[in-house]
C-alpha positions as CSV (number, residue, x, y, z in Angstrom):
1,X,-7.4,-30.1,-61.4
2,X,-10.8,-28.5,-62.6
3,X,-12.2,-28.5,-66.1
4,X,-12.8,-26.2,-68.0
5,X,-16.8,-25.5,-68.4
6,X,-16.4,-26.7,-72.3
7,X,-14.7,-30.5,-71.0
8,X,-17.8,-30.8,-68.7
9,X,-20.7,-30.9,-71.1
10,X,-22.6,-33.4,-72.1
11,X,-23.2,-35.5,-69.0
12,X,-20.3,-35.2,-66.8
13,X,-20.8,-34.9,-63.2
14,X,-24.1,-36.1,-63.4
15,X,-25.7,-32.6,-65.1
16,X,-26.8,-34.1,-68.0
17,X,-26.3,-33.5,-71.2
18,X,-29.0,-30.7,-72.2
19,X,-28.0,-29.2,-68.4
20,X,-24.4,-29.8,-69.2
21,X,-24.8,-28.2,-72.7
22,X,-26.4,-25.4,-70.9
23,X,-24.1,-24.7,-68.1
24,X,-21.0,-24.8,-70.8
25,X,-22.7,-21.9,-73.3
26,X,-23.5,-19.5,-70.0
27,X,-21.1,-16.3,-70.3
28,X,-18.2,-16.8,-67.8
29,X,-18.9,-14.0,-65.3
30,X,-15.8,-11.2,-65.1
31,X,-14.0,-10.9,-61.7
32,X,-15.3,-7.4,-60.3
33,X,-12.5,-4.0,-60.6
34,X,-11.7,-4.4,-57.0
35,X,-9.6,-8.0,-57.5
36,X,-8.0,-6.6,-60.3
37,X,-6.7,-4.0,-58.3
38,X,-6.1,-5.6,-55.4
39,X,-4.5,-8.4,-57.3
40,X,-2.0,-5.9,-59.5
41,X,-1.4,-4.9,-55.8
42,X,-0.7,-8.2,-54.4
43,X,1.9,-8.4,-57.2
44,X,3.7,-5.4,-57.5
45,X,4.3,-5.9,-53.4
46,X,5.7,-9.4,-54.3
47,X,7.6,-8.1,-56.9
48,X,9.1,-5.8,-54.3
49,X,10.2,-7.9,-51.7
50,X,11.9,-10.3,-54.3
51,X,14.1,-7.2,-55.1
52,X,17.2,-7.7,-53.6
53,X,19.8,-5.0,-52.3
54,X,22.7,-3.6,-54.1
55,X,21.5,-6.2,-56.9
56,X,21.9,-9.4,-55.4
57,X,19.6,-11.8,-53.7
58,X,18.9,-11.5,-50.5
59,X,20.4,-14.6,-49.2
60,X,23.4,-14.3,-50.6
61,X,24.1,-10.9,-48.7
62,X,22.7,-12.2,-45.4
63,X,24.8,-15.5,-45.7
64,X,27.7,-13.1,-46.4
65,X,26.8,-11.2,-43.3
66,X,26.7,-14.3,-41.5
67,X,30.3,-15.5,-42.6
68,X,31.5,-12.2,-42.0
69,X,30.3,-12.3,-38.3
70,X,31.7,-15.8,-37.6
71,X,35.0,-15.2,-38.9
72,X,35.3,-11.4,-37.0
73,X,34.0,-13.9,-34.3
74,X,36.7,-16.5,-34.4
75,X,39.4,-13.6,-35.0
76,X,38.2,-11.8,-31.7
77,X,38.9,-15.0,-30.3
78,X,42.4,-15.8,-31.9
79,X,43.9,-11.9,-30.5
80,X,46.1,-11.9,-28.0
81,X,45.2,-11.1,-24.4
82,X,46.4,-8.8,-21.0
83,X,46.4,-10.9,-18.0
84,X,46.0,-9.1,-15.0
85,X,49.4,-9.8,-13.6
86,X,50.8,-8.1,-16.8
87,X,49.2,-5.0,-16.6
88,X,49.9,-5.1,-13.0
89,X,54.0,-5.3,-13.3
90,X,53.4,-2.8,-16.2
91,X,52.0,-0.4,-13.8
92,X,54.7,-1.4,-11.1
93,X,57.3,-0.6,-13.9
94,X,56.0,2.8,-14.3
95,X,56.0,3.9,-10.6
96,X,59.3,2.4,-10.3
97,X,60.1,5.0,-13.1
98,X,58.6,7.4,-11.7
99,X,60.6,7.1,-8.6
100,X,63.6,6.8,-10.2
101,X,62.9,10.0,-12.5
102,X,61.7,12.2,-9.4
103,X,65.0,11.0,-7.5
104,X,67.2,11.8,-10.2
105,X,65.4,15.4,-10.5
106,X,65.7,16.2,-6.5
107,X,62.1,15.9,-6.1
C-alpha cells in the first residue's frame, strides 16, 4: 500500500527529514481534463455493461437459456419416432386404398 505524502516525512525512505518535510508540503499536482473525461467514460461504459436485460442479471437469463435448451434438448429426444418400415406400410395402405376405391368406382 503507498503512503500518503504526509505519513512519509521526516525521514522515511531515506529523504530525510528537511527533504521529507519538503516533499510532504509540495501541492499535489491535479490529474489533467483528459483522465477525468476519459475516466467518467471508462465508468459510465461499465456501468452499462453491468445493466442487465429485462431487469435481471445477465447470468441468470443466460443460465435460464441454457436450461431451457437442455430440457427442449432432452424432450426432442424423449418424442416418439417413424421408422421407415412404418411409413412404408402406411404408404402400402394408401395404394391398397386407392385400388380398392378406383375398383369400386369402375375406374
Amino acid at each position: 500500500m503507498r503512503k500518503k505524502r504526509d505519513e512519509i516525512g521526516d525521514g522515511a525512505e531515506g529523504l530525510g527529514p528537511e527533504l521529507g518535510r519538503l516533499w510532504a508540503s509540495a501541492p499535489v499536482p491535479k490529474a489533467p481534463s483528459w483522465f477525468a473525461a476519459r475516466t467518467m467514460a471508462r465508468l459510465r461504459r461499465e456501468e452499462d455493461s453491468r445493466k442487465s436485460w429485462f431487469g435481471m442479471p445477465k447470468w441468470v437469463l443466460i443460465g435460464t437459456g441454457l436450461a431451457l435448451l437442455a430440457l427442449g434438448w432432452f424432450r426432442w429426444e424423449s418424442q416418439p419416432t417413424i421408422r421407415d418400415a412404418e411409413v412404408y406400410a402406411a404408404l402400402n395402405a394408401l395404394v391398397e386404398e386407392d385400388r380398392e376405391s378406383r375398383w369400386w368406382a369402375g375406374l
